[in-house]
C-alpha positions in Angstrom: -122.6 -126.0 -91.3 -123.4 -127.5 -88.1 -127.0 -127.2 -86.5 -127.8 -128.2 -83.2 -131.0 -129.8 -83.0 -131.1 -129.5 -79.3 -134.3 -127.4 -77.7 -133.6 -125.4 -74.4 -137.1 -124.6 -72.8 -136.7 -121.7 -70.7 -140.0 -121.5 -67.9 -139.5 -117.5 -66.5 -143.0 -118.4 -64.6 -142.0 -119.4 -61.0 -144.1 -122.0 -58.8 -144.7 -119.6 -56.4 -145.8 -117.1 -58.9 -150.0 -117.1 -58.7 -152.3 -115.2 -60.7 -155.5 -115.2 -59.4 -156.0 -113.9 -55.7 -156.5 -116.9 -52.6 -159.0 -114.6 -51.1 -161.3 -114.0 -53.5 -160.3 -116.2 -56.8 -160.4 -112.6 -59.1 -157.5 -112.2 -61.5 -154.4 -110.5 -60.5 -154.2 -106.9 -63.0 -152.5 -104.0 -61.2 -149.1 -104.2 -60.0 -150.6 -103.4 -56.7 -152.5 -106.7 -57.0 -148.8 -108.7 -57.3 -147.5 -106.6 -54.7 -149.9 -107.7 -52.2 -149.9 -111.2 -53.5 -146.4 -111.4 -52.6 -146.1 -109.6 -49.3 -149.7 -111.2 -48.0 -151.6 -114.1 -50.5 -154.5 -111.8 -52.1 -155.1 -108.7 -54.3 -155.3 -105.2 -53.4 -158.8 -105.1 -53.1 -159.0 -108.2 -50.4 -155.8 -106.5 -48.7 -157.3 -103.8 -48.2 -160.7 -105.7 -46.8 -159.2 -107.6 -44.9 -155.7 -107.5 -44.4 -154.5 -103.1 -43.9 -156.5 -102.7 -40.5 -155.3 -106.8 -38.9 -151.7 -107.1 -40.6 -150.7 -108.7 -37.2 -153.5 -111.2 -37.2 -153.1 -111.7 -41.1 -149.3 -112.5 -40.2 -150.3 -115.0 -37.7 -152.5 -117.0 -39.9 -156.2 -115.1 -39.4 -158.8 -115.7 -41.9 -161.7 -113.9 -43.1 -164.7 -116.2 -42.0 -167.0 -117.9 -45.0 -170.2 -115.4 -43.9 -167.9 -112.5 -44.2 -166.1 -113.6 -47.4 -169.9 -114.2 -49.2 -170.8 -111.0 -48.2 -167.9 -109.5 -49.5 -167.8 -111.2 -53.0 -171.7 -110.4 -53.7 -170.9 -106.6 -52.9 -167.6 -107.1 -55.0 -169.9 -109.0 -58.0 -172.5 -106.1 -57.8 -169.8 -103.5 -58.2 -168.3 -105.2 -61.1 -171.6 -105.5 -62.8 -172.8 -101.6 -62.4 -168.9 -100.8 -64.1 -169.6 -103.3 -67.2 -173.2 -102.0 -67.9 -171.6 -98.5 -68.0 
């Protein structure tokens, strides 16, 4: 009987594949999350923030600024709080 004692790793996780979203640094859940992750860098929540109503600006490299994104992950954090106390 012969037994080969070689091991064959097999990664099905790509480089490009991310799990947590650029924008906002929440986890990736719904498959609308990927779906956005791999059409425009973020989760469905940020795409729809910022991305649905400046796809053309988003395209050519626009960024949400750092007063906007604060205010936009305190109101995100508040949200998610009032959800796990229920």
């Amino acid at each position: 009987m012969f037994i080969n004692r070689r091991i064959i790793f097999i990664d099905k996780v790509k480089a490009d594949d991310d799990f947590f979203c650029r924008i906002c640094s929440y986890s990736l859940i719904t498959k609308n999350d990927f779906d956005s992750n791999k059409d425009y860098k973020c989760c469905y929540e940020c795409f729809l923030k910022f991305v649905e109503c400046r796809k053309q600006d988003w395209n050519n490299g626009w960024q949400p600024d750092q007063e906007d994104l604060y205010k936009y992950l305190k109101e995100r954090k508040q949200l998610s709080e009032k959800i796990i106390k229920i």
